[in-house]
N, C-alpha and C positions, 0 to 999 in steps of 0.2 A: 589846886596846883596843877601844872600844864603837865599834858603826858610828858614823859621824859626828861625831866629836868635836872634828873642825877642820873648819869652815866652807868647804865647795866654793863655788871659782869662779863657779857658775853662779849662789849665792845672792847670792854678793857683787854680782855685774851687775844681779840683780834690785834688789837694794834699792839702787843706786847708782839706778835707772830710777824708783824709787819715794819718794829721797831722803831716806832712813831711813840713820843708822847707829847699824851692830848689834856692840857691843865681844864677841869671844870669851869673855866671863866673862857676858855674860848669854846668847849663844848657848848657855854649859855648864847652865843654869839648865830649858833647855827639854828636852823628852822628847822621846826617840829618835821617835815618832810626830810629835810637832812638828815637828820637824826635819826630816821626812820632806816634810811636809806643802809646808814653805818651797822644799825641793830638786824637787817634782812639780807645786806650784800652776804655774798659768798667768800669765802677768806680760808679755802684749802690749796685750791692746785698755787702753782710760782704765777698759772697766769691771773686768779683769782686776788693773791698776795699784791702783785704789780699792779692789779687796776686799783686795787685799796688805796694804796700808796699813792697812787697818783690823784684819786678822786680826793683824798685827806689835804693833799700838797696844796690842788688847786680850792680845795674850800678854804685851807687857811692864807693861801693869798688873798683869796676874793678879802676876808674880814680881819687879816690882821697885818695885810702885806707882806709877809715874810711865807718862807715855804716852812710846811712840818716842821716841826723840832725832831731829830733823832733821834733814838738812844743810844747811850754810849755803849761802842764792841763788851760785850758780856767775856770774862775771861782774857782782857789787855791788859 
């Protein structure tokens, strides 16, 4: 089995922080370097958080044409 092929803990936290969700079937979509990329980026300061956000947005255009999926406001 290819490195990474289920989604580590520590990306789920990240994109919980960044309020992106990312289903396992567009996580399979992306290259073992992508994926690298999600598991080693930095995701603390707002400006760390915004580049996630944006690098998330623009991989899920490239492969599913749509930007990120959100998550819904916690406490609305």
């Amino acid at each position: 089995m290819d490195d990474l092929a289920l989604m580590p803990r520590g990306v789920r936290d990240k994109l919980d922080r960044v309020g992106i969700k990312l289903h396992l079937r567009e996580w399979s979509l992306l290259t073992l370097d992508e994926r690298r990329w999600l598991v080693d980026a930095p995701c603390a300061s707002d400006a760390d958080v915004a580049r996630y956000a944006a690098e998330l947005d623009t991989l899920m255009q490239r492969y599913t044409g749509k930007s990120a999926e959100r998550l819904a406001a916690r406490g609305a």
